[in-house]
N, C-alpha and C positions, 0 to 999 in steps of 0.2 A: 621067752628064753633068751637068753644074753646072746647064744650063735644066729638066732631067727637074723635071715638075711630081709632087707625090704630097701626100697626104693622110696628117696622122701626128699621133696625139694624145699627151698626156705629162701627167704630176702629178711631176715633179722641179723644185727648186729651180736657180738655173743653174750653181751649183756644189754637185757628186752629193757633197760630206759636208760634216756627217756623213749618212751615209746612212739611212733613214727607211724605216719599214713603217704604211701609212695602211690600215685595213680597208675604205675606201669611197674609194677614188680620186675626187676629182673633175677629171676629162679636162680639158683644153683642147685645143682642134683648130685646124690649121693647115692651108696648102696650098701648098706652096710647093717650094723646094730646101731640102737642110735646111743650115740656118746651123752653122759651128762652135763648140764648145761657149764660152761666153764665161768670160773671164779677169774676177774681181770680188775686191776685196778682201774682207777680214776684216769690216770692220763691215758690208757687204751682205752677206754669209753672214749673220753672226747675225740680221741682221733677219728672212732669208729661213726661218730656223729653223723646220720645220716640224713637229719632234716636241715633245708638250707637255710644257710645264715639270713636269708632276707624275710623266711618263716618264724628263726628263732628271736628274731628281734621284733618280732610283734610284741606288746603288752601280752601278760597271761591275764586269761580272761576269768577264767578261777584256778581252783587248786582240789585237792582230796586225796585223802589216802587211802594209802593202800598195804597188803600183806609187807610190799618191796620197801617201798618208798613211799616219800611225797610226788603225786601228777601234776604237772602243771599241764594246763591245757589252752593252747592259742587256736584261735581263728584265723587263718591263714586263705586271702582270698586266692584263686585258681592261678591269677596274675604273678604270683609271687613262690608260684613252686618254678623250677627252670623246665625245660623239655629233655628226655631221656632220648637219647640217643643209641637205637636198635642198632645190633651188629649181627651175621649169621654167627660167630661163633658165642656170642652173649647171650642171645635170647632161644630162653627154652620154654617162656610163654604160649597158652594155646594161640591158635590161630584168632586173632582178631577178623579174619570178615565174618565170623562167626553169627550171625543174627538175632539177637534177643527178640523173646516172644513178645507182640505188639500189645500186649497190657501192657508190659513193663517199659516202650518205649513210649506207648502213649500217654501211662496214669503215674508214672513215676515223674518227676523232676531230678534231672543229669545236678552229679554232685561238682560241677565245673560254676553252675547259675548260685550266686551270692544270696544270703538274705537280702530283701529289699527287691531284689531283683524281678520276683518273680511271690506269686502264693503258692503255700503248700500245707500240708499238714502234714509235722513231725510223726515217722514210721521205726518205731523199735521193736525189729526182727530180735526177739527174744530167743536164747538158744541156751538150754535150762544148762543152768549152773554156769551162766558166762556173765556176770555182773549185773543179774538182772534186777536184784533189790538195790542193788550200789546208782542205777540208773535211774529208778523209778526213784528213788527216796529223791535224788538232785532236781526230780522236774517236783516234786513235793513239797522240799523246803524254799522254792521260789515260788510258790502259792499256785501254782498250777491244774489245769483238769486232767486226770490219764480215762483214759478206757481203756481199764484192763478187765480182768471177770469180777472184782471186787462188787461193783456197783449193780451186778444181776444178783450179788445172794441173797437167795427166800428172806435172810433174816432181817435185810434192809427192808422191806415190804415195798420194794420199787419193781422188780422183776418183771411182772407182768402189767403193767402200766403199757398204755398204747400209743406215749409220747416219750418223748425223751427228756431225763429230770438231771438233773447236777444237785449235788449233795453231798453233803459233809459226811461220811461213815460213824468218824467216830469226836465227838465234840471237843477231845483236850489237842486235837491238830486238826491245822487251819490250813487242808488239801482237801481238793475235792474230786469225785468221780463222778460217770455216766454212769446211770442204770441197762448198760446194754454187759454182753462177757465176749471181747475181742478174744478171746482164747481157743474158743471151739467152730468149727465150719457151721453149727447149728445158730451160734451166738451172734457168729459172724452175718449170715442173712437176715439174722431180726435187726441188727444195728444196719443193717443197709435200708430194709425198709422204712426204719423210725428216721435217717437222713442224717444219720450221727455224723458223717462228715459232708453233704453235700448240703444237707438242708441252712437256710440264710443265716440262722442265729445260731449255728453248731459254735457252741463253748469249748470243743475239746481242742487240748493243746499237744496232748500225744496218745496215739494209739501204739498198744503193747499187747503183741501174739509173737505166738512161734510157727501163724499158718500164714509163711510168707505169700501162695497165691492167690487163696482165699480172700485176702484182705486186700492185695493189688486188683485182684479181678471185680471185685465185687465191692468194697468200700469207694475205691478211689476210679478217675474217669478222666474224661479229658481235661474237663472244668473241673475238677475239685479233683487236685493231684497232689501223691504224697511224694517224703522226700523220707528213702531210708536209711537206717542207718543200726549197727550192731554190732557186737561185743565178742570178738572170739578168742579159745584158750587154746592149750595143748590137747590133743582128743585123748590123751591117757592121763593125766590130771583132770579134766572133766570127767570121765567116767569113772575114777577113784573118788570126787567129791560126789558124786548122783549117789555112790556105791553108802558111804556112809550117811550121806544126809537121808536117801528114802525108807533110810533101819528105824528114821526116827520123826520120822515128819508124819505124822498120823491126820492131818489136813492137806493132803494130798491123796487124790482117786487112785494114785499108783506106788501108796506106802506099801512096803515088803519089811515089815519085822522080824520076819525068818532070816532075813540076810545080816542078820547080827550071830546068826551061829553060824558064818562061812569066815572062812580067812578070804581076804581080797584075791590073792592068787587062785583058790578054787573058785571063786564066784564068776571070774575072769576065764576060766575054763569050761564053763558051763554056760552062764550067760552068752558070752559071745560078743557082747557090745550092742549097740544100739542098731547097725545094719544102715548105715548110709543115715541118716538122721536128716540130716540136711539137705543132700540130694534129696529125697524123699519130698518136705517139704517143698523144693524148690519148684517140684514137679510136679503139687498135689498129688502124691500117692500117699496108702496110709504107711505106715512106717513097721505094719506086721505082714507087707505083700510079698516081702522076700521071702 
């Protein structure tokens, strides 16, 4: 409802591109209903420009579009963002001595270490309906391997193989899959045992779940550490796209065809939303414990 009062904090310019990656957010908070997103010309974008000029003049490395616009997308090594400068009255950031759980210090690789730098295996924290075909399709048209669930279907006849196979799914593109399914906690321990990413000849070039610990805990290690990275929206335009897409995706374990005789507002009344989605994830809990 337009009076719901809530609490919601934000470090975006008021128009979302070019789109920006800041290593130290610095929040501003609000209280209110939330306003919609404001219409700004060209010359208030640039002013609002918040990635630095020694970023923006890298070469773009590619490009791809989008609902907005055109993305260009640079590589910007760590050396070349400036340092942010905390204030008490600026920063409403959590507390940094905060301690991340020792999987994620020890099997992760710090997004600060350059390619070259270091080995890793690319990690896409999949978060449904946050770019996640827009993502896999770019490591696809560069000829790449994913491990997503693709390469466990029965219909492949690889699933139960006691090794790990690369294969082309389907013969008129030229991408290929692991026979293991990164998608489920169940999927995920049989790809750990076959060695999908630790064993010496693993092929694969990205791993794609949405079970961020799962896949930290148990794919990756000290020696064979990933490097993650993910894709997030607004949480009420994401759960407006889940809302129509699962009316109609019938290859999916969690299609709801009933949800085409609700108007969004009642669904949204009833549903309730996902329940922390994410936290959940983050914390290996299942996501129906609340």
């Amino acid at each position: 409802p337009g009076d719901m009062k809530l609490t919601y904090c934000y470090d975006c310019p008021k128009k979302l591109l070019p789109f920006h990656i800041t290593p130290t957010p610095q929040l501003t908070c609000a209280e209110g209903p939330l306003n919609e997103r404001e219409n700004i010309n060209d010359e208030d974008t640039k002013a609002e420009q918040t990635c630095p000029q020694s970023c923006m003049s890298q070469g773009i490395s590619w490009s791809f579009g989008s609902q907005s616009d055109t993305v260009n997308v640079r590589q910007c090594p760590a050396s070349t963002i400036p340092p942010v400068t905390r204030t008490a009255e600026t920063s409403n950031a959590p507390n940094e001595s905060i301690e991340l759980p020792k999987s994620i210090q020890s099997n992760l690789v710090d997004v600060s270490e350059g390619v070259g730098q270091t080995s890793f295996t690319p990690f896409f924290w999949h978060i449904p309906k946050c770019a996640g075909t827009a993502i896999q399709n770019l490591y696809f048209c560069m000829g790449l391997t994913l491990a997503n669930q693709v390469g466990a279907n029965p219909k492949f006849k690889h699933d139960e193989e006691t090794a790990l196979v690369e294969f082309k799914p389907w013969k008129r593109y030229d991408w290929s899959v692991i026979n293991v399914d990164t998608t489920t906690r169940a999927g995920i321990l049989r790809a750990q045992e076959l060695g999908l990413v630790s064993s010496k000849d693993s092929k694969v070039d990205l791993v794609v779940s949405g079970e961020f610990d799962s896949v930290v805990s148990h794919l990756f290690d000290k020696t064979n550490r990933g490097k993650v990275f993910a894709m997030f929206r607004h949480p009420v335009e994401r759960l407006e796209s889940l809302f129509y897409y699962l009316q109609k995706a019938n290859w999916e374990s969690t299609f709801h065809p009933e949800w085409a005789k609700s108007s969004l507002r009642d669904w949204a009344k009833t549903h309730k939303g996902e329940k922390n989605w994410m936290v959940h994830k983050l914390v290996n809990k299942d996501v129906h414990s609340l």
